[in-house]
mmCIF file as Biopython writes it, N, C-alpha, C and O atoms, coordinates in Angstrom:
data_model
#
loop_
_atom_site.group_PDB
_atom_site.id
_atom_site.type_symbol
_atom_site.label_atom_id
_atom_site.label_alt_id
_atom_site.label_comp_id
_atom_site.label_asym_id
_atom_site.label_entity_id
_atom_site.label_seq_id
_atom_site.pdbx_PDB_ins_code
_atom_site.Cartn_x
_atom_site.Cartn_y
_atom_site.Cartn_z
_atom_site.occupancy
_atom_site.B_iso_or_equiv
_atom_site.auth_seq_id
_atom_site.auth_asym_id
_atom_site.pdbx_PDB_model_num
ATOM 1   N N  . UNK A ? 1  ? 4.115  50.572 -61.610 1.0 0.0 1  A 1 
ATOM 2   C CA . UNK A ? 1  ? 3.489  51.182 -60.454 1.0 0.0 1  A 1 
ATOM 3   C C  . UNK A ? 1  ? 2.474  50.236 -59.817 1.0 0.0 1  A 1 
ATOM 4   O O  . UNK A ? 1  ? 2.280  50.154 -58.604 1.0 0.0 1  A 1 
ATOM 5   N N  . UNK A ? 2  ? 1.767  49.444 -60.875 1.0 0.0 2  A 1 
ATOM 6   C CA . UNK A ? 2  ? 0.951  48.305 -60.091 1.0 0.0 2  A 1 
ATOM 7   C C  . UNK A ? 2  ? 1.384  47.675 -58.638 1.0 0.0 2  A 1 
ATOM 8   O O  . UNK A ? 2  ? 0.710  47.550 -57.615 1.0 0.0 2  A 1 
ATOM 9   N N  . UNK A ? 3  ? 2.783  47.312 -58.919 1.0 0.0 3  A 1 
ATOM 10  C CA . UNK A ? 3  ? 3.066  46.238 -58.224 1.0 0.0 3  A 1 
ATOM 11  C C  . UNK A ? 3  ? 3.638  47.232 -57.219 1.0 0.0 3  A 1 
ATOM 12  O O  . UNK A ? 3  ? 3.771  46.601 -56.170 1.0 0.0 3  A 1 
ATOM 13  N N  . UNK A ? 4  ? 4.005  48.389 -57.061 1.0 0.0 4  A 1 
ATOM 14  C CA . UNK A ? 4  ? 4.379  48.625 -55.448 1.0 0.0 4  A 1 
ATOM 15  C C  . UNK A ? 4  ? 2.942  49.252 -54.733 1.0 0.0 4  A 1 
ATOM 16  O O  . UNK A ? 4  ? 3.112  49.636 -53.576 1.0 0.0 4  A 1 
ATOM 17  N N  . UNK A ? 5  ? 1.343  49.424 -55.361 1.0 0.0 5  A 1 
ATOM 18  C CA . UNK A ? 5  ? 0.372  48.883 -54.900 1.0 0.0 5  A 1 
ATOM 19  C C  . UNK A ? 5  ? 0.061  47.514 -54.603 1.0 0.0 5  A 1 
ATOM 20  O O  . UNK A ? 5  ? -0.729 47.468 -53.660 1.0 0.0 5  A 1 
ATOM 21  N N  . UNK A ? 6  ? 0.377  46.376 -55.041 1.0 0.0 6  A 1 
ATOM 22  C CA . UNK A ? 6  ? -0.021 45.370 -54.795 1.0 0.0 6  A 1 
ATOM 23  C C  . UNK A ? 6  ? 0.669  44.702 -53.544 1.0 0.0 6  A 1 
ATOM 24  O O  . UNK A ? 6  ? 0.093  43.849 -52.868 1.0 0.0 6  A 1 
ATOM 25  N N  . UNK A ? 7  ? 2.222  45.249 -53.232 1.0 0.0 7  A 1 
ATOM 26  C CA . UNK A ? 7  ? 3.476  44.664 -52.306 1.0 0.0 7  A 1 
ATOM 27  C C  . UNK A ? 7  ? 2.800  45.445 -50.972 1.0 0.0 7  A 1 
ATOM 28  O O  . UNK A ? 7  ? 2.709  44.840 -49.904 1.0 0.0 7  A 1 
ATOM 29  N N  . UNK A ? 8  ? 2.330  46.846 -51.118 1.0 0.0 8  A 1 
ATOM 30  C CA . UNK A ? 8  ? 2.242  47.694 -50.292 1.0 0.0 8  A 1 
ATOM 31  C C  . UNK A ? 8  ? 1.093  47.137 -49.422 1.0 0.0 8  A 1 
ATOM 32  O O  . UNK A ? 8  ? 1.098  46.964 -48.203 1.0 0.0 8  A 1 
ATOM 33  N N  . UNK A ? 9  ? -0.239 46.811 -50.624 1.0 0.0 9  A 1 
ATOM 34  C CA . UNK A ? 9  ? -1.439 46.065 -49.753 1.0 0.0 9  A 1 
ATOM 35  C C  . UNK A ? 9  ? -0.806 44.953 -49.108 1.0 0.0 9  A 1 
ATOM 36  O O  . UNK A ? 9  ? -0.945 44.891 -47.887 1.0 0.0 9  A 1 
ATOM 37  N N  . UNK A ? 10 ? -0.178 44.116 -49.650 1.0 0.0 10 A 1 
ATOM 38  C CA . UNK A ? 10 ? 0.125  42.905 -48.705 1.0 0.0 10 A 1 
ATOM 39  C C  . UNK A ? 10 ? 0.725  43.037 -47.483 1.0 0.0 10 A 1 
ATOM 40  O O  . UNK A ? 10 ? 0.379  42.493 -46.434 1.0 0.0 10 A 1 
ATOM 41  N N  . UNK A ? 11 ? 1.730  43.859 -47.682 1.0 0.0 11 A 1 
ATOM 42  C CA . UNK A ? 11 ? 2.749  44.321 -46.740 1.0 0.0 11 A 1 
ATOM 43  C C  . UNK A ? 11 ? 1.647  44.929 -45.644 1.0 0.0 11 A 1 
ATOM 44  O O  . UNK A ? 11 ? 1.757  44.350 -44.563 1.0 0.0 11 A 1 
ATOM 45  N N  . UNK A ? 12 ? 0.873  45.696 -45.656 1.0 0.0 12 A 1 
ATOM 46  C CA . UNK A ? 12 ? -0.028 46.101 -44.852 1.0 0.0 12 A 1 
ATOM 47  C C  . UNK A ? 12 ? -1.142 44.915 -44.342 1.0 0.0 12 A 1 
ATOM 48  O O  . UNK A ? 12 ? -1.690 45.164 -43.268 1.0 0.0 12 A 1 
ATOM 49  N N  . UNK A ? 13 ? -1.347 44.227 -44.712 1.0 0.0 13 A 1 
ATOM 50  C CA . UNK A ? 13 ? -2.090 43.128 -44.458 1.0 0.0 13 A 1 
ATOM 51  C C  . UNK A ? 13 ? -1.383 41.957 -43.637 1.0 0.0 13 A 1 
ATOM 52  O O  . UNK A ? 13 ? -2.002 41.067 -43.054 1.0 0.0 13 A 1 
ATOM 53  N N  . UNK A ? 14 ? 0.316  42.118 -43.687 1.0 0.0 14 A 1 
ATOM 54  C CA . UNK A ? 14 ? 0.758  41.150 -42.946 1.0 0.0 14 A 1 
ATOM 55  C C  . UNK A ? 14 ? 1.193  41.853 -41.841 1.0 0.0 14 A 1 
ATOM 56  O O  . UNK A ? 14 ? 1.696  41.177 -40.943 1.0 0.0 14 A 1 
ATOM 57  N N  . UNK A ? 15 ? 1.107  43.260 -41.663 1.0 0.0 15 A 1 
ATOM 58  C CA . UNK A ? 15 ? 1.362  43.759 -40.520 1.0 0.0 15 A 1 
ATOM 59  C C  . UNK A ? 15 ? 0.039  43.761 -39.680 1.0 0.0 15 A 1 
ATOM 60  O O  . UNK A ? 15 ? 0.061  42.986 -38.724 1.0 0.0 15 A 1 
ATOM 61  N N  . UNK A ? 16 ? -0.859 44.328 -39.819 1.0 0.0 16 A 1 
ATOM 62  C CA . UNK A ? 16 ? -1.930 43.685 -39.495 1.0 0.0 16 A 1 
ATOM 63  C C  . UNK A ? 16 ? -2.439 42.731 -38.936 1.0 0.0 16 A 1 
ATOM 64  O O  . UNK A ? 16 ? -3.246 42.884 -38.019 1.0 0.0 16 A 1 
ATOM 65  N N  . UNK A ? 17 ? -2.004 41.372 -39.452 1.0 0.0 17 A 1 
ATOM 66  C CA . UNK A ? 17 ? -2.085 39.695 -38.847 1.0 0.0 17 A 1 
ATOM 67  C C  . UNK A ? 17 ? -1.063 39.695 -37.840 1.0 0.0 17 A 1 
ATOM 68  O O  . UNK A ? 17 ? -1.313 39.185 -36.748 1.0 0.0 17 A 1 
ATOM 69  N N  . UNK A ? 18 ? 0.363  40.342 -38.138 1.0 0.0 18 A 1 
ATOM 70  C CA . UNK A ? 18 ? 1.026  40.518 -37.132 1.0 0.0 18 A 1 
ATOM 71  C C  . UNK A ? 18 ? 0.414  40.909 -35.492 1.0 0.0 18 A 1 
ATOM 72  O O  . UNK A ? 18 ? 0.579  40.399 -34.384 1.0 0.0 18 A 1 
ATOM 73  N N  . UNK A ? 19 ? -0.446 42.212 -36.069 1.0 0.0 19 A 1 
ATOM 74  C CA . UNK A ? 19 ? -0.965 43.017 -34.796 1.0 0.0 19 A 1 
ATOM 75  C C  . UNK A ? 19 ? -2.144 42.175 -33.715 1.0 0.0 19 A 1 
ATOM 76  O O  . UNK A ? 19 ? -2.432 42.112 -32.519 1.0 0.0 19 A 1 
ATOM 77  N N  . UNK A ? 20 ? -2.516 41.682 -34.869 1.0 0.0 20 A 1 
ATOM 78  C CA . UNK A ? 20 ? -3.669 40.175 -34.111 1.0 0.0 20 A 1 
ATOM 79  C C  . UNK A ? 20 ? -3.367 39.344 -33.684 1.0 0.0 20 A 1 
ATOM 80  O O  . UNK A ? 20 ? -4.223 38.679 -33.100 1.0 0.0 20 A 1 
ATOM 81  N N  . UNK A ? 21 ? -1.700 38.773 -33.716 1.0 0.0 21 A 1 
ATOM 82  C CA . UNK A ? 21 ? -1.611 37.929 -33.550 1.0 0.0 21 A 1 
ATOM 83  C C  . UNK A ? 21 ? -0.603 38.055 -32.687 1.0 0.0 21 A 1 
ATOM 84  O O  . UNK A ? 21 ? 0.003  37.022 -32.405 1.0 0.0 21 A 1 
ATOM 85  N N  . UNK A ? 22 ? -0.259 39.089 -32.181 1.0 0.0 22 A 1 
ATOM 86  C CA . UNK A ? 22 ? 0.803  39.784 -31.241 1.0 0.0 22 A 1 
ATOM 87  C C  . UNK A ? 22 ? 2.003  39.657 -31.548 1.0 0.0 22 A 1 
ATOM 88  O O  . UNK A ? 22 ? 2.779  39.813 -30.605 1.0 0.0 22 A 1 
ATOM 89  N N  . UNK A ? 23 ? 2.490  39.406 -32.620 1.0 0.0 23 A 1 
ATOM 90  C CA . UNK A ? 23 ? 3.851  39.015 -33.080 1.0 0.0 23 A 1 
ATOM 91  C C  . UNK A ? 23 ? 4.356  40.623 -32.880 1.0 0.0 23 A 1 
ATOM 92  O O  . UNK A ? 23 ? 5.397  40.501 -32.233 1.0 0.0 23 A 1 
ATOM 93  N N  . UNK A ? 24 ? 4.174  41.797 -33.074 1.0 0.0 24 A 1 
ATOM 94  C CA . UNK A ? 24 ? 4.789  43.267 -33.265 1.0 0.0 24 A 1 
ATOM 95  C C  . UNK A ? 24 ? 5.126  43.380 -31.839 1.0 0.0 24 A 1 
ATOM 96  O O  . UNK A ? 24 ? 6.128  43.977 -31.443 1.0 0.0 24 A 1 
ATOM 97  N N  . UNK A ? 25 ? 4.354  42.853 -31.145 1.0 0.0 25 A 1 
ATOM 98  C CA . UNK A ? 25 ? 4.622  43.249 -29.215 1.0 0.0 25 A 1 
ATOM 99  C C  . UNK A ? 25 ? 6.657  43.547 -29.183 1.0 0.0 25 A 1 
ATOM 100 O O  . UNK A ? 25 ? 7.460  42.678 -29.522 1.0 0.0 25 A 1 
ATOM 101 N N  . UNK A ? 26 ? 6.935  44.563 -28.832 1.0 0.0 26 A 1 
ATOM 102 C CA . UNK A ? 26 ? 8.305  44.921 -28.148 1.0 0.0 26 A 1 
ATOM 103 C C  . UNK A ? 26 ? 9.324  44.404 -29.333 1.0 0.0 26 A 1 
ATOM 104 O O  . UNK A ? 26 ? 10.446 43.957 -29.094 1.0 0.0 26 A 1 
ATOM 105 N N  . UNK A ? 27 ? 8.805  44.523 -30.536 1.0 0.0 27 A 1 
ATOM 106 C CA . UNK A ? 27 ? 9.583  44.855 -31.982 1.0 0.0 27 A 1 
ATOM 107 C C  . UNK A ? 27 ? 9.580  46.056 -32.085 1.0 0.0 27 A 1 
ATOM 108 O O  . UNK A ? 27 ? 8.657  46.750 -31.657 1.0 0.0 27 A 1 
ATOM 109 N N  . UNK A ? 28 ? 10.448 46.442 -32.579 1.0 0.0 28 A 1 
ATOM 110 C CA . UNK A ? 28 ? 10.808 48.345 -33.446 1.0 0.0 28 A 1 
ATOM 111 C C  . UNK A ? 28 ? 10.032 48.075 -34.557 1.0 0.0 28 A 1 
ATOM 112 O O  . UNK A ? 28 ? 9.953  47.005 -35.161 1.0 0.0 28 A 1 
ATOM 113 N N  . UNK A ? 29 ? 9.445  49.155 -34.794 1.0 0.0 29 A 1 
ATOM 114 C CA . UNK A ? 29 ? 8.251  49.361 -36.323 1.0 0.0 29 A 1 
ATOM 115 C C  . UNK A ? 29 ? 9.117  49.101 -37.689 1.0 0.0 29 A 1 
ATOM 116 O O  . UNK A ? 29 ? 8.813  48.299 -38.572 1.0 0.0 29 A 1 
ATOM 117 N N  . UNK A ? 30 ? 10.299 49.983 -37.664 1.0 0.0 30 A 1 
ATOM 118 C CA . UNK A ? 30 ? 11.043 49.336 -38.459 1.0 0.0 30 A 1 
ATOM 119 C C  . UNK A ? 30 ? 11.767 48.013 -38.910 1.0 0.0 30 A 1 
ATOM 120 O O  . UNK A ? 30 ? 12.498 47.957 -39.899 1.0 0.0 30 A 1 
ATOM 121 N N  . UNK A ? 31 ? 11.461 46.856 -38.002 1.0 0.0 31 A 1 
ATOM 122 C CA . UNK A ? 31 ? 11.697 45.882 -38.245 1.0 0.0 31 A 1 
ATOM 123 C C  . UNK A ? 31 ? 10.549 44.575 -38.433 1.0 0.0 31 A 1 
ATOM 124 O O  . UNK A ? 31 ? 10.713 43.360 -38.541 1.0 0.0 31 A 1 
ATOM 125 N N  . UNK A ? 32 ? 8.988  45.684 -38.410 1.0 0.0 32 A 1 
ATOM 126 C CA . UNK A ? 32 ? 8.148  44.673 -38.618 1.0 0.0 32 A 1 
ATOM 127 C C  . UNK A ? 32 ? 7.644  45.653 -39.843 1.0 0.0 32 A 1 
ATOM 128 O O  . UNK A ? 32 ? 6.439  45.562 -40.075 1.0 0.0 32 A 1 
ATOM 129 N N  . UNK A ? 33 ? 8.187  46.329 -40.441 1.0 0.0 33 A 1 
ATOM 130 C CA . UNK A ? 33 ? 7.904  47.003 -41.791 1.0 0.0 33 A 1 
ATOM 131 C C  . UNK A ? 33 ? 8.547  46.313 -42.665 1.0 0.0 33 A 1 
ATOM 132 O O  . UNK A ? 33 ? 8.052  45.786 -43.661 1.0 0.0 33 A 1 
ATOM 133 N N  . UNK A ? 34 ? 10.546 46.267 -42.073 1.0 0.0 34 A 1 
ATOM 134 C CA . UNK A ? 34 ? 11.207 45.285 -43.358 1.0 0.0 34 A 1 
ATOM 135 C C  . UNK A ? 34 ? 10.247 44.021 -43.303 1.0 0.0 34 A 1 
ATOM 136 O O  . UNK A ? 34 ? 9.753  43.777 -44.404 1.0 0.0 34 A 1 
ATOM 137 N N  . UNK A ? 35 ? 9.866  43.162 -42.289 1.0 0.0 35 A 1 
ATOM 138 C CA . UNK A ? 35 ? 9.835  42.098 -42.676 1.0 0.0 35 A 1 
ATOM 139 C C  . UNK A ? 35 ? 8.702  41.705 -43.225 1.0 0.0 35 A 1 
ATOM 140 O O  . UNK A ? 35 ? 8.597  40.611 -43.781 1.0 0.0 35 A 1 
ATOM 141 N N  . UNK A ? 36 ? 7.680  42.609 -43.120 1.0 0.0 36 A 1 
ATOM 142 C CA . UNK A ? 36 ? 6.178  42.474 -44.311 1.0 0.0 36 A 1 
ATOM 143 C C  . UNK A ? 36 ? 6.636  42.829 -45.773 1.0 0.0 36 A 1 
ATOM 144 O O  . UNK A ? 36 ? 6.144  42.176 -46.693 1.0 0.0 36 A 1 
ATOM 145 N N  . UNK A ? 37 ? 7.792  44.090 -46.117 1.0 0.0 37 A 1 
ATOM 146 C CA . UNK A ? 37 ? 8.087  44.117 -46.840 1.0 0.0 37 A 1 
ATOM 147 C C  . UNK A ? 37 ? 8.779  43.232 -47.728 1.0 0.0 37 A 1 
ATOM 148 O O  . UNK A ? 37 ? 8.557  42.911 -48.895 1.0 0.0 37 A 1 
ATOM 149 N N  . UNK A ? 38 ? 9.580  42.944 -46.988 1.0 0.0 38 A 1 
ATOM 150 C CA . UNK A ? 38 ? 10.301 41.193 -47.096 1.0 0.0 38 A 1 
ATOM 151 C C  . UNK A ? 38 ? 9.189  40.118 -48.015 1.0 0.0 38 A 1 
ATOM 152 O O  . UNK A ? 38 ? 9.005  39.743 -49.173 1.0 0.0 38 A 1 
ATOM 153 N N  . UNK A ? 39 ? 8.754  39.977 -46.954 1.0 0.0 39 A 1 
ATOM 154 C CA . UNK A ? 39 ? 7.809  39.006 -47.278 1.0 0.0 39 A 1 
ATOM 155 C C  . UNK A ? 39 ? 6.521  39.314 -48.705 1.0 0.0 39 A 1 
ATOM 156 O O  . UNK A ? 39 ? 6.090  38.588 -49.600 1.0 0.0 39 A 1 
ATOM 157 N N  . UNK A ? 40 ? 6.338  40.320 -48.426 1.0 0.0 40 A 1 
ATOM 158 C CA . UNK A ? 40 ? 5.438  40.655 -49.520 1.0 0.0 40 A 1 
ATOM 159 C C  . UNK A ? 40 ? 6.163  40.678 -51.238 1.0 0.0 40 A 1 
ATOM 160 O O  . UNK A ? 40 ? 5.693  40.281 -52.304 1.0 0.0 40 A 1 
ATOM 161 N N  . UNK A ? 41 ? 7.194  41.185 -50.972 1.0 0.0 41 A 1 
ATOM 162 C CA . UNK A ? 41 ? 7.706  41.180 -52.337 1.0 0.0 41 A 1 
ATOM 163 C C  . UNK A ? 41 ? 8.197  40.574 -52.757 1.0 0.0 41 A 1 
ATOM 164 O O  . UNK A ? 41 ? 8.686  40.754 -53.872 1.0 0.0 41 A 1 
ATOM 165 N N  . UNK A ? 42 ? 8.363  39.146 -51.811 1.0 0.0 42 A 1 
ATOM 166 C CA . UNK A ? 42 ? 8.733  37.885 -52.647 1.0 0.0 42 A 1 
ATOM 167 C C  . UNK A ? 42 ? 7.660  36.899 -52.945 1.0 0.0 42 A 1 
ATOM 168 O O  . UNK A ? 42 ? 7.904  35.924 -53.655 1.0 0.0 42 A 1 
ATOM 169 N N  . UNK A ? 43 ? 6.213  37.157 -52.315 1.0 0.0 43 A 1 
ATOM 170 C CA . UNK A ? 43 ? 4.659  36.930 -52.615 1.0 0.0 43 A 1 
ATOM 171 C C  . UNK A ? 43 ? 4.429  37.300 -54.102 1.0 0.0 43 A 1 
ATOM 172 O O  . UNK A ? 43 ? 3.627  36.880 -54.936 1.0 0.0 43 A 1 
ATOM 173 N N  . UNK A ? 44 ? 5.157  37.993 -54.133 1.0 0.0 44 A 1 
ATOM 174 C CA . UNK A ? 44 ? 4.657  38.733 -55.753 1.0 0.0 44 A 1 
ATOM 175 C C  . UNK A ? 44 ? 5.720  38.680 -56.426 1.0 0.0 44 A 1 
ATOM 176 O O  . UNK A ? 44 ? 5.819  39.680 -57.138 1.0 0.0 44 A 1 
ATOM 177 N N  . UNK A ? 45 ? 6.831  37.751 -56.566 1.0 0.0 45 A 1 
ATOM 178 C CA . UNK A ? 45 ? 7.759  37.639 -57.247 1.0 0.0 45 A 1 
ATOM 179 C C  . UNK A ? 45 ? 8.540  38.746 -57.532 1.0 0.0 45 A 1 
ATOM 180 O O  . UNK A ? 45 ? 8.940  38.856 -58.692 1.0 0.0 45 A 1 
ATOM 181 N N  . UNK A ? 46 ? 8.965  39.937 -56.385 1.0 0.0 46 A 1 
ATOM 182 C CA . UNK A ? 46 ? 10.037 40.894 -56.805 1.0 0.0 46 A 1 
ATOM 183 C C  . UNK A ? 46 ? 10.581 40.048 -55.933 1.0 0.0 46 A 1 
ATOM 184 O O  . UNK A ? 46 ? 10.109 39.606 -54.885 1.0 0.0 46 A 1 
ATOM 185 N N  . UNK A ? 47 ? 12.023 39.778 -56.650 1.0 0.0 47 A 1 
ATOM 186 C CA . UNK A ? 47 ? 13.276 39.542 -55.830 1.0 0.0 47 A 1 
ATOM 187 C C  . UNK A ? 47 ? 14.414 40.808 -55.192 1.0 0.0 47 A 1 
ATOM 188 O O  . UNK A ? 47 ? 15.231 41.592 -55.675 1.0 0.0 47 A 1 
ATOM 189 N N  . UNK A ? 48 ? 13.962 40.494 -54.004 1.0 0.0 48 A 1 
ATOM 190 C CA . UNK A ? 48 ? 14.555 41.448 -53.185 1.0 0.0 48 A 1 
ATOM 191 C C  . UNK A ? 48 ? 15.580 41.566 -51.959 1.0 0.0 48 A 1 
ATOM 192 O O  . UNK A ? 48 ? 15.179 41.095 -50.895 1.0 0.0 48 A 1 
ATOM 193 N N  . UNK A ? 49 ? 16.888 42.154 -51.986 1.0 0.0 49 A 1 
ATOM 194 C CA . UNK A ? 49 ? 17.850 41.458 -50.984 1.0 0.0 49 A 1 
ATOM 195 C C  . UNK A ? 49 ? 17.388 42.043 -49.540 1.0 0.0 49 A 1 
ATOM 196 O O  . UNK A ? 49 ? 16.802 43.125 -49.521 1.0 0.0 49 A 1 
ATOM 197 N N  . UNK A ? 50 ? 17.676 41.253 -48.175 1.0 0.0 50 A 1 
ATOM 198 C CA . UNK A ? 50 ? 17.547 41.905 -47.125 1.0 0.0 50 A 1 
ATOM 199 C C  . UNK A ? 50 ? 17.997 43.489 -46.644 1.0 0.0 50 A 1 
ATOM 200 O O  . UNK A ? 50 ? 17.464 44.321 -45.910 1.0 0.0 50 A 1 
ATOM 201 N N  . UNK A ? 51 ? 19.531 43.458 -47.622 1.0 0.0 51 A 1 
ATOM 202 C CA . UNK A ? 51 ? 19.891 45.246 -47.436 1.0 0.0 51 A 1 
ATOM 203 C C  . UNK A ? 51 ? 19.133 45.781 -47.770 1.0 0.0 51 A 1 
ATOM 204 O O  . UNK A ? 51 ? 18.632 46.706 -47.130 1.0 0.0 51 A 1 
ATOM 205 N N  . UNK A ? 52 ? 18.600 45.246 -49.384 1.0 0.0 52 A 1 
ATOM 206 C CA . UNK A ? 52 ? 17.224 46.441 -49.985 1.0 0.0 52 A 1 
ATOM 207 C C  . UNK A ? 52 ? 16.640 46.998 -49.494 1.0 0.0 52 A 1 
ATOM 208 O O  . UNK A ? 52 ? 16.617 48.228 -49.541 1.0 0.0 52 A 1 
ATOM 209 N N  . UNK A ? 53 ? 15.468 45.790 -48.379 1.0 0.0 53 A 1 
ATOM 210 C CA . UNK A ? 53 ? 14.334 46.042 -47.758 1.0 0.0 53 A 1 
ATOM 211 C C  . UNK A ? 53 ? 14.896 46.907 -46.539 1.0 0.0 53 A 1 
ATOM 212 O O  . UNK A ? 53 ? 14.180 47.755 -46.008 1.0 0.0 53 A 1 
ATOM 213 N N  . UNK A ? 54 ? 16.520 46.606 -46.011 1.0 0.0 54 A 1 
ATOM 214 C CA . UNK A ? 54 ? 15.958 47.170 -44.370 1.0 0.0 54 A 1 
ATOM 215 C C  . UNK A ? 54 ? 16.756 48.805 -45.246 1.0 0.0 54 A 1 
ATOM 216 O O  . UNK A ? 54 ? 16.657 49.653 -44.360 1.0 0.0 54 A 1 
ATOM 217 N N  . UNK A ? 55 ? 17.252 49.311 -46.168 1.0 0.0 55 A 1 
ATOM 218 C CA . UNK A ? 55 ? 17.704 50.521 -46.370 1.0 0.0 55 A 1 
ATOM 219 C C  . UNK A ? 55 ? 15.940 51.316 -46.834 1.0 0.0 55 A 1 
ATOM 220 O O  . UNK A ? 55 ? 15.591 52.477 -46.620 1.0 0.0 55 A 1 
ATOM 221 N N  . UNK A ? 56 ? 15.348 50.495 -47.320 1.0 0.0 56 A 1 
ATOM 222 C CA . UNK A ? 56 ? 14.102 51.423 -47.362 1.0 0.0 56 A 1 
ATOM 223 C C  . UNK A ? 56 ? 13.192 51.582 -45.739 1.0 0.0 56 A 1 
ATOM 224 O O  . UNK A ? 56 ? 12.548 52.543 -45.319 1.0 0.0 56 A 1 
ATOM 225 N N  . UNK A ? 57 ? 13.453 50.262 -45.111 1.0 0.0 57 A 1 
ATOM 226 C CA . UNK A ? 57 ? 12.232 50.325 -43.911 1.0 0.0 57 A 1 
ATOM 227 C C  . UNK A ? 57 ? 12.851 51.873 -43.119 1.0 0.0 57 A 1 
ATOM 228 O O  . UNK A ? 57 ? 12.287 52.876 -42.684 1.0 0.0 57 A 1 
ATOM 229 N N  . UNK A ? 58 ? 14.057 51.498 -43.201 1.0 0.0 58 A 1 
ATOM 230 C CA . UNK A ? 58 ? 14.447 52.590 -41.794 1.0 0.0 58 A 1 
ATOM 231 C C  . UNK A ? 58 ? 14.238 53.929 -43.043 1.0 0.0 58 A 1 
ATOM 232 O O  . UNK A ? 58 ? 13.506 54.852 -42.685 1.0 0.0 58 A 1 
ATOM 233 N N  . UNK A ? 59 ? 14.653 53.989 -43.980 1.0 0.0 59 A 1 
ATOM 234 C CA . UNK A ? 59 ? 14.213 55.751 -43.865 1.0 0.0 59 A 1 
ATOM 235 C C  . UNK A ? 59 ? 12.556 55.834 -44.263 1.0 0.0 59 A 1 
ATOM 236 O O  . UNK A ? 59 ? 11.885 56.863 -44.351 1.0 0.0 59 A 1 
ATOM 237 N N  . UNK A ? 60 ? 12.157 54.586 -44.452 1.0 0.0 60 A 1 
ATOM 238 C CA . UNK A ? 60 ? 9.894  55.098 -44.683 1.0 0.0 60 A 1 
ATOM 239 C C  . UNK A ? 60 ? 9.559  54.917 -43.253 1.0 0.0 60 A 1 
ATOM 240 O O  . UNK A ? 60 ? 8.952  55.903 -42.837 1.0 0.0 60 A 1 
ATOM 241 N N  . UNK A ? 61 ? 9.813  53.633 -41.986 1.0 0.0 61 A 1 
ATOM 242 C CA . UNK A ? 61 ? 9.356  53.718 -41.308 1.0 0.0 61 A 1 
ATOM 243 C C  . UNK A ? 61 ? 10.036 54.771 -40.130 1.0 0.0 61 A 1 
ATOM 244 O O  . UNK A ? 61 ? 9.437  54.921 -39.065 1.0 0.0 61 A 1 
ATOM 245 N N  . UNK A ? 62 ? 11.320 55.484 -40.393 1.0 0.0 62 A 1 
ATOM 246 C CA . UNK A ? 62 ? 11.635 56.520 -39.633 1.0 0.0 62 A 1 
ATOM 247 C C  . UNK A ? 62 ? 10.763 57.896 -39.397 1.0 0.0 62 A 1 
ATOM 248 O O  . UNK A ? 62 ? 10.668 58.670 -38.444 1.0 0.0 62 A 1 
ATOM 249 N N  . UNK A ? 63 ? 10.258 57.849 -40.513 1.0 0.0 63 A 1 
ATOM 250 C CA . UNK A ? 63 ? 9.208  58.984 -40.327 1.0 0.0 63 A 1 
ATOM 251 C C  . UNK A ? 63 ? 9.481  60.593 -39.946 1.0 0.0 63 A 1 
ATOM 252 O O  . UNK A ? 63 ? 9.995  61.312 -40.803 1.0 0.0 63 A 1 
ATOM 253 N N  . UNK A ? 64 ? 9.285  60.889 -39.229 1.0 0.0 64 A 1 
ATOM 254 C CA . UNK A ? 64 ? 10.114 62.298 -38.256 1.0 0.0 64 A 1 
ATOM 255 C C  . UNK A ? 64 ? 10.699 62.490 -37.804 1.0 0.0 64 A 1 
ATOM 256 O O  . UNK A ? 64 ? 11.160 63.574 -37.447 1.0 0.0 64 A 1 
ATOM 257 N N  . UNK A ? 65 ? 11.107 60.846 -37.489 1.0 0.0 65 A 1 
ATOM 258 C CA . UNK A ? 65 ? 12.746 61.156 -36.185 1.0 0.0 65 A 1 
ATOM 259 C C  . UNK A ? 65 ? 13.640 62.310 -36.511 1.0 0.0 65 A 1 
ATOM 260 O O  . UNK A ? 65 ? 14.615 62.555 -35.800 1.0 0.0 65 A 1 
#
């Protein structure tokens, strides 16, 4: 359980730098969720395939649709 706190802070922290740095401008949320996710969990040594990440982004960052 540590570590999907630790992926989650990062992952939130690179969305974030994203937002400062205007990289999210006229991206879908779901595709700047996989790719912090992406990125974060190979920061922390989970190896993780691109299907992985985008089958979780779209149903966490889908939300209510």
């Amino acid at each position: 359980m540590m570590h999907v706190q630790a992926v989650s802070s990062t992952a939130l922290k690179l969305v974030q730098s994203m937002k400062r740095d205007w990289m999210q401008t006229g991206r879908r949320p779901s595709g700047i969720c996989g790719a912090a996710l992406f990125i974060a969990s190979h920061i922390h040594g989970i190896e993780k395939t691109k299907r992985e990440i985008i089958s979780v982004s779209r149903s966490a960052c889908a939300g209510g649709r």
